[in-house]
N, C-alpha and C positions, 0 to 999 in steps of 0.2 A: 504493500500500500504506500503510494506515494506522495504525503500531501503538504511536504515543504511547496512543488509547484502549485499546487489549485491556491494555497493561503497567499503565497507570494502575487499567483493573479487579482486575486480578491482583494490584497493591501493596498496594490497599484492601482488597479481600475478605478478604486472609488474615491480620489480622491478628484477624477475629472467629475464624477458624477455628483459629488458634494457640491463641487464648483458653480458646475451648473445649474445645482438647486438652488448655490446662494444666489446664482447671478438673475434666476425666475422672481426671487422673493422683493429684490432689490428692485425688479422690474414692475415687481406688481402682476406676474404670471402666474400662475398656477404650477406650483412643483408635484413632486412627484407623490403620487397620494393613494388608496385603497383601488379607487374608481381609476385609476392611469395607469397601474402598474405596466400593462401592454405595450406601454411607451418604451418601460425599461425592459421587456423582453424581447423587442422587435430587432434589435442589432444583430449582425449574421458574422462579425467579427470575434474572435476569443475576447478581444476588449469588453466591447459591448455586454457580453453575454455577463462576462464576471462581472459588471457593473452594477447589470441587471440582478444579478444574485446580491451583489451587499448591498443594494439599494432595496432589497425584500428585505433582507437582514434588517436594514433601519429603518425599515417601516415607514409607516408617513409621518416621522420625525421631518423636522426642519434639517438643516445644519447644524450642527451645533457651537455651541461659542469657541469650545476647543474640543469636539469631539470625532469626525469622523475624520476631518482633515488631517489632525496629527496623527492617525492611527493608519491613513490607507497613501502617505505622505511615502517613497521610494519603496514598499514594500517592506519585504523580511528585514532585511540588511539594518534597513532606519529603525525598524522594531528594534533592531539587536544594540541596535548604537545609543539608544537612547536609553534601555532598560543598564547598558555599560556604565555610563555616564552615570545615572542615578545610586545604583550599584556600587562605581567604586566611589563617588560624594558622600553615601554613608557610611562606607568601610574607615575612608580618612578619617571618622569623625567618631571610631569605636575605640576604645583601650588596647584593642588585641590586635597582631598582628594582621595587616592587611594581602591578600592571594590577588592573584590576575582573576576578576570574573569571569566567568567561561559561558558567553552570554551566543547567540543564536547563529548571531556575525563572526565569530572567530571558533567555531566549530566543526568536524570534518561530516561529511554528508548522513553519514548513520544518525549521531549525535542529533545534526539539526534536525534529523526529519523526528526523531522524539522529542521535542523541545515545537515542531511545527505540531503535532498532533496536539500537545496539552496548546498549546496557545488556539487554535480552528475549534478544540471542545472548550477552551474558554468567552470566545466571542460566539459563538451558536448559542450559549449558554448566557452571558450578555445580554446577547438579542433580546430573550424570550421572558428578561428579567424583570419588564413592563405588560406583562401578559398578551402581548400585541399578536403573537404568531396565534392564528386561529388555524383549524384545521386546513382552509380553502390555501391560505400563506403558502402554510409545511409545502402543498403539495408541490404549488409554483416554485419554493425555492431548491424542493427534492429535482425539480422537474430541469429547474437551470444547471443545479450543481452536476446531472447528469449529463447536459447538453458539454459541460466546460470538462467534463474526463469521465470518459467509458472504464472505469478503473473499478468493476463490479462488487471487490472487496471495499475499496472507499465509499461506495453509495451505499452500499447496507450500514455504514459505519455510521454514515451523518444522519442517516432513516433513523436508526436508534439514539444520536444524540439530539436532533429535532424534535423527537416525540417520547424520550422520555419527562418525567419531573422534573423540575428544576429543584438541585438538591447544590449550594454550595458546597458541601463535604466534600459529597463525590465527584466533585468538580477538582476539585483541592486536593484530590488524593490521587491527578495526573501528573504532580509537581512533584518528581525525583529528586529535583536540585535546587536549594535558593536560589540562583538565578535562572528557572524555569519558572519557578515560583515568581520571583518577580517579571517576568514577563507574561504571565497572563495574567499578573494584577495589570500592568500597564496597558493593555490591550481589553481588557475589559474597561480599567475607567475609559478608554478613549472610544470606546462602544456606549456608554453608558449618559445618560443625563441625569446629571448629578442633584439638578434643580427637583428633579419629581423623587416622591419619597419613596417607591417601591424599588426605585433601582439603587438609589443611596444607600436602601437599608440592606439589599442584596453584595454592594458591594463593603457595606462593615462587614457581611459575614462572613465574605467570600475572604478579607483578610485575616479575618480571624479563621478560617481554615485553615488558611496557607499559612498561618501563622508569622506575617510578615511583623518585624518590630515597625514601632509607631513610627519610628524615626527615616528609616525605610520606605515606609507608606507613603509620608509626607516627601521623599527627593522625586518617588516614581512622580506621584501627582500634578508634582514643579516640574519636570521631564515634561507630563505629559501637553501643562497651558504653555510653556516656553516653546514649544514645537509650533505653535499656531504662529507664532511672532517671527518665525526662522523661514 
């Protein structure tokens, strides 16, 4: 199963698709919404198509103030660099000796692609953390994410994390490594709107899965609004 490429499309694509949602709202057009999805399924490019999937993924969210942009901003790599950054700002700032992080970007393929699994069960999980995926959603995003890779062992895998519970535990019990761990805290808040209260409180718990220290929390989070500025 190989799904460093499908997340790596899905980072990238959506951050033209955000763009263009701000640049609809800015317009006074109608973005992308329950009633329009068709719009985001209609593209016949691998672009398109993944855009089409994170743009189900965000539901008829707006843009967010720093939310999708920072998150679908170069793909993997930028995920990797920013969870680094964060990572080694609160190492400097521990008593104990600080290690090279071993974040998503400086890993060999094996590695990354368990580090892309927990991060793709992190933001599916994300997603659905405002109750917004109804069953009709599931099916259009089961429906893209198959269009974007014939990869039979991957579609039954996102089948089963689309439609199970949403359970931060078991979410958090994908995270082998703190800095696995802290990459799908980072990748979830930058999925997440933080302003409504069913996602904020999903992502207190989802730290306190991962059991990220506070201080931790707090550099991903500054990582995640400094990315919008960049």
């Amino acid at each position: 199963m190989n799904t460093r490429g499908l997340l790596d499309q899905l980072l990238k694509s959506g951050q033209d698709l955000l763009a263009s949602q701000a640049g609809k709202a800015s317009s006074g057009k109608p973005g992308a919404s329950a009633g329009g999805l068709g719009g985001l399924l209609s593209g016949a490019g691998g672009g398109a198509l993944a855009a089409g999937a994170m743009g189900l993924l965000l539901g008829n969210k707006k843009a967010r103030k720093y939310g999708g942009k920072a998150l679908t901003y170069g793909g993997l790599a930028a995920l990797g660099v920013l969870a680094y950054k964060a990572y080694g700002n609160w190492q400097a700032r521990q008593q104990v000796a600080a290690t090279e992080p071993q974040t998503i970007d400086r890993l060999p393929p094996a590695q990354a692609e368990l580090h892309s699994q927990a991060v793709l069960r992190a933001l599916v999980a994300a997603a659905k953390s405002d109750g917004h995926i109804d069953e009709r959603e599931r099916a259009l995003i089961e429906g893209e994410f198959t269009r974007l890779d014939d990869d039979r062992e991957l579609q039954h895998w996102l089948h089963a994390e689309l439609n199970k519970p949403l359970d931060p535990a078991e979410v958090a019990r994908a995270a082998q490594t703190p800095e696995m761990a802290a990459e799908m805290y980072l990748a979830s808040v930058m999925m997440v709107d933080q302003e409504n209260f069913m996602e904020r409180a999903y992502l207190d718990e989802l730290a306190r899965q991962l059991r990220l220290d506070p201080a931790l929390r707090q550099e991903l989070e500054s990582q995640a609004r400094q990315a919008v500025v960049q």
